[in-house]
SERO-4910 file (N, C-alpha, C, O; in steps of 0.05 Angstrom, whole numbers):
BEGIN
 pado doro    nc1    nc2    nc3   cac1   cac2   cac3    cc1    cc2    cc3    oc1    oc2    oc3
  Unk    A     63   1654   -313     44   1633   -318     23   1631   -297     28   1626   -273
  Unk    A     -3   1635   -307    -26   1633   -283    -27   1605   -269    -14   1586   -278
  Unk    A    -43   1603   -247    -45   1582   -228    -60   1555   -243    -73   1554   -264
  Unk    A    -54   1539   -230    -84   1524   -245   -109   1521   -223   -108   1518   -199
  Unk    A   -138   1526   -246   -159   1529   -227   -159   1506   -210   -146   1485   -211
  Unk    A   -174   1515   -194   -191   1492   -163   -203   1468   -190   -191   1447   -192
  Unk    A   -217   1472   -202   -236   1454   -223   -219   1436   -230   -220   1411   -227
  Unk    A   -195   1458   -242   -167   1441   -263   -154   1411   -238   -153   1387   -241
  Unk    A   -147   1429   -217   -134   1410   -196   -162   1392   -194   -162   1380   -216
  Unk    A   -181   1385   -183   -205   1366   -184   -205   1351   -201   -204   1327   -198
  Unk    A   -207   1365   -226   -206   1338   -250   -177   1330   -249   -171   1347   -266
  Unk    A   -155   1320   -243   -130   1323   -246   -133   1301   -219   -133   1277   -223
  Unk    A   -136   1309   -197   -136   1292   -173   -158   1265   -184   -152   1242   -178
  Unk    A   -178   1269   -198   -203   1251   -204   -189   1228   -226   -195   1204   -229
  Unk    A   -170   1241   -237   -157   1231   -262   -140   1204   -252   -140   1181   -259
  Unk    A   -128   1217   -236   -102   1209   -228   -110   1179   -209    -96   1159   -211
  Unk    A   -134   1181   -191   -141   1156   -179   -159   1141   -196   -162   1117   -188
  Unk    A   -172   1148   -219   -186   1134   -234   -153   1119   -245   -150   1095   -238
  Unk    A   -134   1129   -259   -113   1106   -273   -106   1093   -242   -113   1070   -239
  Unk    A    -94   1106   -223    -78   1080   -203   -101   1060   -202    -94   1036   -201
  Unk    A   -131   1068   -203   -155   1039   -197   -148   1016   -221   -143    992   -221
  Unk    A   -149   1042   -243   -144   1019   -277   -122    997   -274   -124    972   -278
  Unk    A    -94   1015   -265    -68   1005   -263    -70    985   -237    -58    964   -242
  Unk    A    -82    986   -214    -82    956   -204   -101    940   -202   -101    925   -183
  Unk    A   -128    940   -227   -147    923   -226   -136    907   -252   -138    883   -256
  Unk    A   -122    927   -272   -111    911   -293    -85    897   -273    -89    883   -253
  Unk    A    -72    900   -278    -42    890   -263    -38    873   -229    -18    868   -216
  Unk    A    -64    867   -226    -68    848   -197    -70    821   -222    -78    822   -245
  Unk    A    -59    799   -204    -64    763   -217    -94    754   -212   -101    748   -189
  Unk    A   -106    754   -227   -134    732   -216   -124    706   -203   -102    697   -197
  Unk    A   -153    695   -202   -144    664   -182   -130    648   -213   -111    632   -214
  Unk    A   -139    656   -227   -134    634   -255   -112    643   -261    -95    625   -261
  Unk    A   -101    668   -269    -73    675   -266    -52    664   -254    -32    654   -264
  Unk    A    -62    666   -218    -45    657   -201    -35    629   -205    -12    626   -199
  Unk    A    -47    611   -213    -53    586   -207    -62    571   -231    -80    554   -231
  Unk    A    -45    581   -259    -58    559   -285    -50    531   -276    -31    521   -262
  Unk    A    -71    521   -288    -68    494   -297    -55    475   -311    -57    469   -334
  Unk    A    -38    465   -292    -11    451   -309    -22    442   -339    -45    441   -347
  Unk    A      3    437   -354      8    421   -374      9    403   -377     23    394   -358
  Unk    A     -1    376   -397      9    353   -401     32    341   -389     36    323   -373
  Unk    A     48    360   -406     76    356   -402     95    355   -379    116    345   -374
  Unk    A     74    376   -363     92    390   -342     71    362   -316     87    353   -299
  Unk    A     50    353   -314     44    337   -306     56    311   -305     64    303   -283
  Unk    A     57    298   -325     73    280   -343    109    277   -336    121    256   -337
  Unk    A    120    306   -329    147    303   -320    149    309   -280    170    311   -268
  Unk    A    123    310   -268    113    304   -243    115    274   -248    138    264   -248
  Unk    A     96    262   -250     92    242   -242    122    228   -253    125    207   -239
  Unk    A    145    229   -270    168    218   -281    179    211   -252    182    189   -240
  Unk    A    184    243   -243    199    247   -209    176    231   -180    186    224   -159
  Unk    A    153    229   -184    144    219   -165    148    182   -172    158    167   -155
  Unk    A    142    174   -192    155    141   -195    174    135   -185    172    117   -169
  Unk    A    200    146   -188    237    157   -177    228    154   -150    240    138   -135
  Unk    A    203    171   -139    204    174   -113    201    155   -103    220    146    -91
  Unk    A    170    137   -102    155    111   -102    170     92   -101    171     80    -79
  Unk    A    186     81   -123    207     63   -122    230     62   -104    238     41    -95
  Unk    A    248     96    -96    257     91    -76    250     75    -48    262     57    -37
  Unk    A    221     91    -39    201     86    -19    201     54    -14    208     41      6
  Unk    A    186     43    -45    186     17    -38    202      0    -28    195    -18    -13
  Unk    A    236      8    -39    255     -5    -37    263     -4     -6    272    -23      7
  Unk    A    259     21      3    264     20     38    239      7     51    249      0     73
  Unk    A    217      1     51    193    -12     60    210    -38     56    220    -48     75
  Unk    A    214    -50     27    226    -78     25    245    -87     50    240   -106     66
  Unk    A    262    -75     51    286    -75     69    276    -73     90    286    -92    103
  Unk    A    259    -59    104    243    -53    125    237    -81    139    247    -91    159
  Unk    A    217    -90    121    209   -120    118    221   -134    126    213   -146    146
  Unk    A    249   -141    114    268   -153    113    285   -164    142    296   -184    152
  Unk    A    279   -134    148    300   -133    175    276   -144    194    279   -161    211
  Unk    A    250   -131    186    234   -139    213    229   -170    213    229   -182    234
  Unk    A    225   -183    191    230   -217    190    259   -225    206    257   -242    225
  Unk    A    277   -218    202    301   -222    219    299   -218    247    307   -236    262
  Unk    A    286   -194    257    289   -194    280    265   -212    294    270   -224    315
  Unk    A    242   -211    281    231   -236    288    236   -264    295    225   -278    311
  Unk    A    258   -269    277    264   -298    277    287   -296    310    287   -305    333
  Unk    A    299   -284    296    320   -276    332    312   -275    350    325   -282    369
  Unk    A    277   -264    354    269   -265    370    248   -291    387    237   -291    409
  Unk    A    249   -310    367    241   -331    369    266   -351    380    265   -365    400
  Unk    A    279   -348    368    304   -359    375    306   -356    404    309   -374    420
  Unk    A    303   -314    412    321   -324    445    293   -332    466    299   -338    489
  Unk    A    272   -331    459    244   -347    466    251   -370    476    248   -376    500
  Unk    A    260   -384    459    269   -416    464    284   -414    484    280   -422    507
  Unk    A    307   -400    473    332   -397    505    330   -399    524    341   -412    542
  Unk    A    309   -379    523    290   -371    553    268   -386    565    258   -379    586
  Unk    A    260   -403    554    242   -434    552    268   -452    569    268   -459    592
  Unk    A    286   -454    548    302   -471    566    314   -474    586    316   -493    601
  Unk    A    325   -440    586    343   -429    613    321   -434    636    327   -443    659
  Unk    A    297   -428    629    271   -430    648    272   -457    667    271   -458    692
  Unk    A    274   -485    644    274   -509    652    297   -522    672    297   -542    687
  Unk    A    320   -501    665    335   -521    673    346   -505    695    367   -511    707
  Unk    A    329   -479    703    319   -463    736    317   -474    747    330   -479    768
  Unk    A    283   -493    730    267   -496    746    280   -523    768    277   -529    791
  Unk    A    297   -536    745    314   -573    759    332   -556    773    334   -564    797
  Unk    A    345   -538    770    371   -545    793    357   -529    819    365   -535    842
  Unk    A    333   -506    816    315   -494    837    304   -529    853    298   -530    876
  Unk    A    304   -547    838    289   -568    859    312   -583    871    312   -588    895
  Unk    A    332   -589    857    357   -597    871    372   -579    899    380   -589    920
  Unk    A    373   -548    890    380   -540    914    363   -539    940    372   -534    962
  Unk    A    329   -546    933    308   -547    952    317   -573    965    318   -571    989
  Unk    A    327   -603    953    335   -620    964    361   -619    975    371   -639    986
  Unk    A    374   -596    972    403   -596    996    399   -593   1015    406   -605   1035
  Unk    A    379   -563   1009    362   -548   1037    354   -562   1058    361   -561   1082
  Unk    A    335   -577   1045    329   -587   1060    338   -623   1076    329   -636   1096
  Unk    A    359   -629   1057    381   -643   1074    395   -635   1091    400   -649   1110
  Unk    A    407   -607   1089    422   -594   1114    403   -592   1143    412   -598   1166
  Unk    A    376   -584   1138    354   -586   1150    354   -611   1169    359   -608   1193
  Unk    A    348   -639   1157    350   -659   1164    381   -655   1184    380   -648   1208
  Unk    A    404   -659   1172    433   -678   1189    427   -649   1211    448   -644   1223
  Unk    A    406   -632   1216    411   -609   1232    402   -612   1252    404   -597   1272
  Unk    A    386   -639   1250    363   -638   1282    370   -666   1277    352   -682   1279
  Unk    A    396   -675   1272    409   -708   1283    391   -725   1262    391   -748   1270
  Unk    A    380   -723   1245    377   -744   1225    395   -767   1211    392   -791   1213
  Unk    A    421   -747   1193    439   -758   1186    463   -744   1205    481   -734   1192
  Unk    A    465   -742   1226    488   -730   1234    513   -753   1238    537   -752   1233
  Unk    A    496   -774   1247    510   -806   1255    524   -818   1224    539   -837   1227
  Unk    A    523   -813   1209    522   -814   1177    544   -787   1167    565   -792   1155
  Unk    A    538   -767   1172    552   -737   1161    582   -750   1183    601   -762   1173
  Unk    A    580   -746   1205    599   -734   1226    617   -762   1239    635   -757   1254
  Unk    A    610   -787   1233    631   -816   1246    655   -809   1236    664   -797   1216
  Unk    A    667   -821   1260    699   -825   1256    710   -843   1236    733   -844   1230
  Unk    A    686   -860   1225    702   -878   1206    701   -862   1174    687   -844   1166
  Unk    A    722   -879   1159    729   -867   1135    711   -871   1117    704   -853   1102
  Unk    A    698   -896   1116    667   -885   1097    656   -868   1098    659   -853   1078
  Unk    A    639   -858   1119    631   -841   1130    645   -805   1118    636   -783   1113
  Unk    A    666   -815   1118    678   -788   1114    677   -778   1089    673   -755   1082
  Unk    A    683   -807   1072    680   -816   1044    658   -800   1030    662   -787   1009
  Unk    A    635   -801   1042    606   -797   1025    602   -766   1041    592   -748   1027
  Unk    A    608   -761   1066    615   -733   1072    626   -716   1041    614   -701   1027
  Unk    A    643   -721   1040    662   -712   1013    635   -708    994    620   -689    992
  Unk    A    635   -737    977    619   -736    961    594   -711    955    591   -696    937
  Unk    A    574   -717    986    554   -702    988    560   -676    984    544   -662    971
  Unk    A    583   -665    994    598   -632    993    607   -622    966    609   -599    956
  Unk    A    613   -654    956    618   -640    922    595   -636    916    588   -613    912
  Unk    A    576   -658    912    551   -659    890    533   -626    898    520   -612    883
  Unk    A    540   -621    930    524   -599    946    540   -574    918    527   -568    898
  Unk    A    557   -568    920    580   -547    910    571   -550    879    565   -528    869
  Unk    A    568   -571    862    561   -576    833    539   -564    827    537   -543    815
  Unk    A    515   -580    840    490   -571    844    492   -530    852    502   -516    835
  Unk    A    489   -525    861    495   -497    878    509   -474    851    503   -450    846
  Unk    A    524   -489    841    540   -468    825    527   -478    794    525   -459    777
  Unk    A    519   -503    786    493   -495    758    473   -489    774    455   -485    757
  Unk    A    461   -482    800    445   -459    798    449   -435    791    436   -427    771
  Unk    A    466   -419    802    473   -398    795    481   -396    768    481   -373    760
  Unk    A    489   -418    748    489   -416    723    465   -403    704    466   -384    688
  Unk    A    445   -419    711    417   -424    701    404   -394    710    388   -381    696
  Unk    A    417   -387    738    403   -363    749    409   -338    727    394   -319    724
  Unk    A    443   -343    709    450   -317    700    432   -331    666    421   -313    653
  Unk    A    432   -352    657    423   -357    634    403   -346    638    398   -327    623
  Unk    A    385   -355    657    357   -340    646    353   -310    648    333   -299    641
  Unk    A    374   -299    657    372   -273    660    377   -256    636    366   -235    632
  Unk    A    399   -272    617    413   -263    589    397   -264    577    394   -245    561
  Unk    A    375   -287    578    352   -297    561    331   -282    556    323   -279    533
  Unk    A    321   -272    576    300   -260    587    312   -223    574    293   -213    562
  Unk    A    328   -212    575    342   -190    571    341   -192    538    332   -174    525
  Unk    A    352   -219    525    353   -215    504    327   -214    484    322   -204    462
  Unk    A    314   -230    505    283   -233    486    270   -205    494    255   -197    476
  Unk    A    272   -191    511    254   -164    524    270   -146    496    254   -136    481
  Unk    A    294   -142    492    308   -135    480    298   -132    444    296   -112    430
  Unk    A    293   -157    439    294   -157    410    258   -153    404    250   -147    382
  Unk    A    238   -159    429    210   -151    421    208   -123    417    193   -114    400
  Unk    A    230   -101    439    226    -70    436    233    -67    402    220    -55    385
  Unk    A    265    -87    397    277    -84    369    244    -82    344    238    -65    326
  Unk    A    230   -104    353    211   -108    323    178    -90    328    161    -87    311
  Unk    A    178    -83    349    160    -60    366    159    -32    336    141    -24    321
  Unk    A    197    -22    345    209     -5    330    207    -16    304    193     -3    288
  Unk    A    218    -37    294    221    -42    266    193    -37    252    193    -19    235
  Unk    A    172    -50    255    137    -56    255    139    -26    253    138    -20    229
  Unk    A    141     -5    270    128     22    271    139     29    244    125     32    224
  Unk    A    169     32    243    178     44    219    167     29    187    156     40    168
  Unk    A    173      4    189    153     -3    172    123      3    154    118      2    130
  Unk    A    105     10    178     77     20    166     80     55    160     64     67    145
  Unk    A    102     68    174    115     94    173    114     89    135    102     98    115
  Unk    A    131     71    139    138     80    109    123     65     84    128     69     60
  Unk    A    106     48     94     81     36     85     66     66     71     65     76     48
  Unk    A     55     74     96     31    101     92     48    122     74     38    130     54
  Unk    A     66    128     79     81    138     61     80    133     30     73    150     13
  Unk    A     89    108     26     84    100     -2     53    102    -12     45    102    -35
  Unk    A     42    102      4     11    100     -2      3    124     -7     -7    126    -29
  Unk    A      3    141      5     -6    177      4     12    183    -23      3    197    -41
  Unk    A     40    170    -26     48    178    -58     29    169    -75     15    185    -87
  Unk    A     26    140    -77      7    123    -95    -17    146   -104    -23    152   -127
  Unk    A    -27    154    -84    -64    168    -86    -48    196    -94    -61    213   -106
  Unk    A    -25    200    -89    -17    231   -107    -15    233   -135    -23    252   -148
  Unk    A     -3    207   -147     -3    196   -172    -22    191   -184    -26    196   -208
  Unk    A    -39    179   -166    -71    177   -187    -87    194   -198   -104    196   -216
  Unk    A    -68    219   -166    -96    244   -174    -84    254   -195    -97    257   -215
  Unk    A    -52    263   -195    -52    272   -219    -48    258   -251    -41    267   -273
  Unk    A    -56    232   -241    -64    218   -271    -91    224   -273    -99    224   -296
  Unk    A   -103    227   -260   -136    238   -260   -138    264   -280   -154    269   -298
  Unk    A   -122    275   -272   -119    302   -287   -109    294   -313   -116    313   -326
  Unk    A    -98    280   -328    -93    282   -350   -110    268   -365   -103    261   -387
  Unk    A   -137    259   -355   -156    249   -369   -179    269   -391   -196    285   -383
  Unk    A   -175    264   -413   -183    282   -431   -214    293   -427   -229    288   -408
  Unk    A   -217    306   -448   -256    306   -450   -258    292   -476   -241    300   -492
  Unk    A   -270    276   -484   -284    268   -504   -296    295   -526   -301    318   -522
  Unk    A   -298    276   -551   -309    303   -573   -333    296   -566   -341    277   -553
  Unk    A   -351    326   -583   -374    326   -594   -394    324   -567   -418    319   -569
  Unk    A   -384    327   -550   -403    333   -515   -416    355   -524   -403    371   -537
  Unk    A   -449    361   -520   -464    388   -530   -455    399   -494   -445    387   -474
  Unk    A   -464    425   -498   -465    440   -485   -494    431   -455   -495    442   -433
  Unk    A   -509    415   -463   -520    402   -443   -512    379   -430   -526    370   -412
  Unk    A   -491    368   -436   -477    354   -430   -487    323   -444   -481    301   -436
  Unk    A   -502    329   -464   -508    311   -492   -483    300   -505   -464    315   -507
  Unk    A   -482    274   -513   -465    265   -531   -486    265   -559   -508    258   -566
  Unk    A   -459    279   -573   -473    281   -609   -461    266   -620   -437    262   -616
  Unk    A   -478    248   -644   -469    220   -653   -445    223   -672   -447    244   -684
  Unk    A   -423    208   -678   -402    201   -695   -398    184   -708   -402    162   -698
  Unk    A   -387    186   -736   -382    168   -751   -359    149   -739   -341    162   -726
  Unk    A   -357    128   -740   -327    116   -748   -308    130   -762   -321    146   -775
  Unk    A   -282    133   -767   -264    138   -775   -233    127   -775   -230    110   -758
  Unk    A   -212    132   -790   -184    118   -783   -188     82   -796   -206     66   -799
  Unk    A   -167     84   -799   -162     45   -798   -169     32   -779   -173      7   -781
  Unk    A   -170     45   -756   -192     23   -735   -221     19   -738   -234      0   -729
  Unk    A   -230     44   -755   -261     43   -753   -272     41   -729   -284     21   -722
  Unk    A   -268     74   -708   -277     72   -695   -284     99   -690   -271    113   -706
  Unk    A   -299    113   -675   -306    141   -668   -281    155   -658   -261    143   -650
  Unk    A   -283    176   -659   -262    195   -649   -269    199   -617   -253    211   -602
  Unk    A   -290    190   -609   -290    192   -575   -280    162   -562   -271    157   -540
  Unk    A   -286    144   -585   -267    121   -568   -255    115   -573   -248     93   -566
  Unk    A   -236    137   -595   -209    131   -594   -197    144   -572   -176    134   -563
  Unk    A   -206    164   -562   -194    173   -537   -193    169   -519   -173    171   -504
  Unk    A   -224    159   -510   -218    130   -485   -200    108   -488   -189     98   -468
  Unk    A   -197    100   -510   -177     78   -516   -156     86   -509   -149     75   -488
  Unk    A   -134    105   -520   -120    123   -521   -104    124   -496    -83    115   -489
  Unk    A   -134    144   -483   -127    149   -445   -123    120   -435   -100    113   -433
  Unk    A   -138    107   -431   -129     81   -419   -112     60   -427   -116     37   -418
  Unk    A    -87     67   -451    -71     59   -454    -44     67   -440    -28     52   -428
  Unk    A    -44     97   -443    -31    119   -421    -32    114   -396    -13    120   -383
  Unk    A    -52    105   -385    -60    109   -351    -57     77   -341    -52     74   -317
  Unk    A    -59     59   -354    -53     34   -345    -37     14   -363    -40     16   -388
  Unk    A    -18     -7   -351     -2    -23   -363    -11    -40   -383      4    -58   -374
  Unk    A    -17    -46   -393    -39    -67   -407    -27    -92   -416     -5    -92   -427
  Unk    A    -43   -116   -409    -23   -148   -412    -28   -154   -440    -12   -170   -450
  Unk    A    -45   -146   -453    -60   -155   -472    -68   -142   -493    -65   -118   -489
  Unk    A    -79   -149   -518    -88   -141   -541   -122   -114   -536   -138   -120   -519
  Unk    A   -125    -93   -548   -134    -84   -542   -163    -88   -573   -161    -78   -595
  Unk    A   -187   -107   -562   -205   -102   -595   -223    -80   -587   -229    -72   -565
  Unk    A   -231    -69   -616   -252    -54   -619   -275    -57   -635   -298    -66   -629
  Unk    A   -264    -46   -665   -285    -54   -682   -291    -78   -692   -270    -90   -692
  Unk    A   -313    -97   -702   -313   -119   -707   -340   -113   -724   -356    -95   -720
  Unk    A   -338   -135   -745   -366   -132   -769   -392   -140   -756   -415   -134   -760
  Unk    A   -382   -155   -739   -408   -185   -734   -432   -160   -726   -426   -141   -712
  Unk    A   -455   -163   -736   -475   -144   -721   -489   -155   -698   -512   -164   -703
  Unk    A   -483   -157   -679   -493   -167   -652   -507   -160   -632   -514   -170   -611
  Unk    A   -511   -128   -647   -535   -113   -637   -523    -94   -615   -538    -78   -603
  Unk    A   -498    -97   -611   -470    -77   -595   -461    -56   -608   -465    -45   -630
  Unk    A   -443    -50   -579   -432    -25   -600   -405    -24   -622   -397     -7   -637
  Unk    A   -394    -50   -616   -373    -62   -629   -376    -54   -656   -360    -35   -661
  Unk    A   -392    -62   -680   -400    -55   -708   -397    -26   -708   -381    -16   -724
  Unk    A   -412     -6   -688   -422     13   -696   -380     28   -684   -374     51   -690
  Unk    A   -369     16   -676   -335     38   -676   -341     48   -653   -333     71   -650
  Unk    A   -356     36   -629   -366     53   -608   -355     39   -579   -358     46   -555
  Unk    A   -342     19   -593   -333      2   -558   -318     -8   -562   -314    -16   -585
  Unk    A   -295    -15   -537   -265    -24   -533   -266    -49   -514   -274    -44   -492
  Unk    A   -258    -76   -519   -247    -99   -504   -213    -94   -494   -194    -87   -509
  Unk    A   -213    -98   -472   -182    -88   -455   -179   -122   -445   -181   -129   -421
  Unk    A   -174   -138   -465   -173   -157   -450   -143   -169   -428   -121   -158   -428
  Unk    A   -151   -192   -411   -130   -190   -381   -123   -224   -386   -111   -237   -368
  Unk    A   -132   -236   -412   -120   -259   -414   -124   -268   -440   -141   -258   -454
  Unk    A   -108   -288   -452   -117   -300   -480   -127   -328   -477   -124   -344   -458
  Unk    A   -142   -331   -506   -156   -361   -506   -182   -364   -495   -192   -386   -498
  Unk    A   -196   -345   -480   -210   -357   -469   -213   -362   -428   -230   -367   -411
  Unk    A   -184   -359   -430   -181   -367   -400   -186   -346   -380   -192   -324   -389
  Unk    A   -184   -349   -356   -191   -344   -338   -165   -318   -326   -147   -328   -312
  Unk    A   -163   -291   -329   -143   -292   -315   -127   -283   -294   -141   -285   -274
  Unk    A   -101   -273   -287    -91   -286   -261    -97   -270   -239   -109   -252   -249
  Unk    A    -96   -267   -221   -107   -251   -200   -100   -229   -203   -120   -214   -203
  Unk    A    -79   -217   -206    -62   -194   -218    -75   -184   -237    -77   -160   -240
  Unk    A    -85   -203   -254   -101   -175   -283   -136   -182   -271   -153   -176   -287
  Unk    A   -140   -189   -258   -172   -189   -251   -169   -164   -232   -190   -151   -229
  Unk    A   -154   -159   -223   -142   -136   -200   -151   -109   -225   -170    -94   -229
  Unk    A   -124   -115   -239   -133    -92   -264   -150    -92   -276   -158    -69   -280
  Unk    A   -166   -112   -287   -191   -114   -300   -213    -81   -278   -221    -58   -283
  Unk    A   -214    -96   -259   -224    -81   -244   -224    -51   -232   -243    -38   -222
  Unk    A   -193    -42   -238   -189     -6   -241   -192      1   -258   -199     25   -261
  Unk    A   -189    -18   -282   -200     -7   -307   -228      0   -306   -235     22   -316
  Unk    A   -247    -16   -296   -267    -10   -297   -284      7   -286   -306     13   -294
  Unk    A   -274     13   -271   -281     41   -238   -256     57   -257   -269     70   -272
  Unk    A   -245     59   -259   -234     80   -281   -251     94   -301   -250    117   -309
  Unk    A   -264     76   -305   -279     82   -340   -307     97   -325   -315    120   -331
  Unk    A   -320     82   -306   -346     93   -287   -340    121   -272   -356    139   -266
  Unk    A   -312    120   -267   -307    143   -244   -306    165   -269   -318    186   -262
  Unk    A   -296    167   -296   -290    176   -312   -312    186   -340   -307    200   -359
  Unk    A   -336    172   -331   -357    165   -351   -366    192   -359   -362    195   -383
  Unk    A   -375    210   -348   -381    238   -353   -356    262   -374   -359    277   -393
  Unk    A   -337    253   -360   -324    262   -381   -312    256   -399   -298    271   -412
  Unk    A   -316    225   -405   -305    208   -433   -322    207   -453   -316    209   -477
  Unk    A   -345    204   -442   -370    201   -452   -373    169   -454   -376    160   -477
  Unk    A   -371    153   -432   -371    126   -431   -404    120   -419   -414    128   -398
  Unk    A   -418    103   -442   -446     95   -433   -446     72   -418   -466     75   -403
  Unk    A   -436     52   -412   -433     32   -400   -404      8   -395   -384     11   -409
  Unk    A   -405    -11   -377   -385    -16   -377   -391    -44   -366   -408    -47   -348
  Unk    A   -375    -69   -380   -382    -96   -377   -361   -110   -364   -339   -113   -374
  Unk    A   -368   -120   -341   -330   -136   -330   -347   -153   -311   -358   -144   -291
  Unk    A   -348   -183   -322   -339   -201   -300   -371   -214   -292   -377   -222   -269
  Unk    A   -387   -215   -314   -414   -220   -319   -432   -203   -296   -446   -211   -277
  Unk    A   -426   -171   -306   -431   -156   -288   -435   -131   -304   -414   -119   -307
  Unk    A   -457   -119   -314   -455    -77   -327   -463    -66   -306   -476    -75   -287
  Unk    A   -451    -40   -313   -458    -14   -300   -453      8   -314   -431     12   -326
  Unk    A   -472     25   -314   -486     41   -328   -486     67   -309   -504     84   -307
  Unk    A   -459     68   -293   -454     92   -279   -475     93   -250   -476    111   -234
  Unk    A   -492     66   -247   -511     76   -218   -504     55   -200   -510     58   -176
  Unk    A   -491     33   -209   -483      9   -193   -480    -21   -209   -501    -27   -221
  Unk    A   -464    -37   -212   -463    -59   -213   -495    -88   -210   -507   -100   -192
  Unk    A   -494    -85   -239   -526   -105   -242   -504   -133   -253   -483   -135   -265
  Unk    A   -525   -152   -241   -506   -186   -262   -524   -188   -274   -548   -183   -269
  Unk    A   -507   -200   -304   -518   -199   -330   -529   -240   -332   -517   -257   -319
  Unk    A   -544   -245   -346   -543   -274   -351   -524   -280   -355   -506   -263   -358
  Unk    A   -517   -310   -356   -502   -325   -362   -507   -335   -395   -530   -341   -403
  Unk    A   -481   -334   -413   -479   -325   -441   -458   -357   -441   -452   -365   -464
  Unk    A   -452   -368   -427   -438   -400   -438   -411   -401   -433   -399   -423   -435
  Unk    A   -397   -377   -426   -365   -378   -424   -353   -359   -417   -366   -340   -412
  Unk    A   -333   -358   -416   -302   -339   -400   -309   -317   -411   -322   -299   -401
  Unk    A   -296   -318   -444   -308   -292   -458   -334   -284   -457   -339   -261   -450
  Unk    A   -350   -297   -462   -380   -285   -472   -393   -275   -447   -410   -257   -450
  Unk    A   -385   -284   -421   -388   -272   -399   -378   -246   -389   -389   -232   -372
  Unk    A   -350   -238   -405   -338   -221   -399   -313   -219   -376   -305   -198   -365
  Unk    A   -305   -245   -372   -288   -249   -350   -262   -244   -351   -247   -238   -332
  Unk    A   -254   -249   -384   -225   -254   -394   -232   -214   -405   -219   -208   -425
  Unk    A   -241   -203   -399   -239   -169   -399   -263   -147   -402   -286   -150   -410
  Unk    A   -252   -129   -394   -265   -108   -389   -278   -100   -422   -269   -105   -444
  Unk    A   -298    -88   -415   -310    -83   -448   -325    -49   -445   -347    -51   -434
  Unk    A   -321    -28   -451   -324     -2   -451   -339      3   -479   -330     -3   -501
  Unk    A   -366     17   -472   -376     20   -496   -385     46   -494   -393     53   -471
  Unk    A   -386     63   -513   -383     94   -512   -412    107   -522   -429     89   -526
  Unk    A   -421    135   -526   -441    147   -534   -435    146   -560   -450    156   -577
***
């Protein structure tokens, strides 16, 4: 069997690195390969395990709390102690200054004629003075160790809530960096709206469904039933022609109270993520404006609207989302 030519081996060597190029330009991961883009679902069962997480979190912050209120109060407590032990230093420190300086005195013959006679009175109040001296003398040294326990205990329990306080905001910031992990990936499960053109145009829609409403605000509706707790009744369509987008199936009321009223700090709280929700979100919902709290914005900033006579008509009692 003859050789194979020089040519044959060339095309053969040429061959052979053209497939290994094929074989690892096909068979390397792109970035999009590497790294798809979760699922609903698989998002959705994230955030299940990060709530689990959060709620643990909270529950040790609670307790946290808990303990650091306790040691506070303890430490108020040995404050006082130490207030008092202080006071009653400071009386028997002035009593033993008046022994002092009684010994002082009978020392240069003041009371010596008084301390030192042969008669039994004399001897009498000798006694006395030696007890009251010995009483006095030893609640000093009482007072000397109280304030010392005092002082130890209070130095003691400020390092205690020093420590408690640190771990506390420890696990504060903690819960909080979860919180903004959760949002981002509720961020991500925020849809696109239909019928977006390719310029980033909204193309008009009928109403549809038993709500009579567009198919793009049913999905803002939708999403922001998913993404937030809601206290309340959610309106949309309504006949009245009021020159809104209500008639036309184009806008959603999220209201945060009934009747009329005013409501509680807690849903004016939500009123309000709802609404920086809907603005932060406007581009890809296809949300044209947004009414909360006799106040629109139209995605560039917060304008106040007149005054319309009331709670509702103001927009106070909820957020109102009106779509392209």
């Amino acid at each position: 069997m003859a050789a194979p030519s020089p040519t044959f081996r060339r095309h053969a060597a040429l061959a052979l690195c053209v497939g290994s190029i094929a074989a690892f330009t096909l068979g390397a991961p792109t970035a999009g390969s590497a790294d798809p883009k979760p699922t609903e679902a698989e998002l959705r069962a994230d955030l299940v395990k990060l709530n689990k997480k959060i709620d643990a979190l909270i529950e040790t912050y609670a307790a946290k709390r808990e303990s650091l209120n306790k040691a506070e109060k303890a430490e108020a407590v040995a404050k006082q102690n130490l207030r008092r032990a202080e006071e009653v230093y400071a009386e028997n420190e002035k009593q033993v200054d008046s022994i002092v300086q009684l010994h002082y005195q009978s020392s240069i013959g003041g009371l010596p004629a008084l301390l030192f006679a042969d008669d039994i009175g004399s001897a009498a109040v000798m006694e006395q003075l030696t007890a009251e001296q010995s009483a006095h003398l030893q609640g000093f040294a009482q007072s000397v160790e109280r304030r010392k326990r005092s002082a130890e205990t209070a130095a003691r329990l400020t390092d205690d809530i020093v420590e408690e306080a640190k771990e506390v905001q420890e696990r504060r910031e903690e819960a909080e960096d979860l919180i903004e992990e959760i949002k981002d990936k509720l961020d991500k499960l925020v849809p696109t709206g239909s019928g977006r053109r390719s310029d980033g145009s909204w193309a008009p829609q009928l109403p549809t469904g038993a709500d009579n409403i567009t198919d793009r605000t049913r999905i803002m509706r939708e999403a922001i039933k998913r993404r937030f707790d809601l206290p309340y009744s959610v309106g949309c369509y309504r006949a009245a022609n009021d020159g809104g987008e209500h008639p036309l199936g184009r806008a959603c009321d999220f209201m945060m109270s009934v009747g009329g009223s005013m409501p509680t700090a807690a849903n004016l709280r939500l009123g309000d993520e709802i609404s920086a929700w809907a603005i932060k979100n406007k581009a890809r919902l296809g949300v044209k404006y947004v009414i909360w709290r006799q106040r629109i914005n139209h995605g560039s900033g917060w304008r106040t609207m007149s005054n319309r006579g009331g709670v509702t008509a103001n927009h106070f009692d909820h957020p109102h989302i009106s779509m392209y």
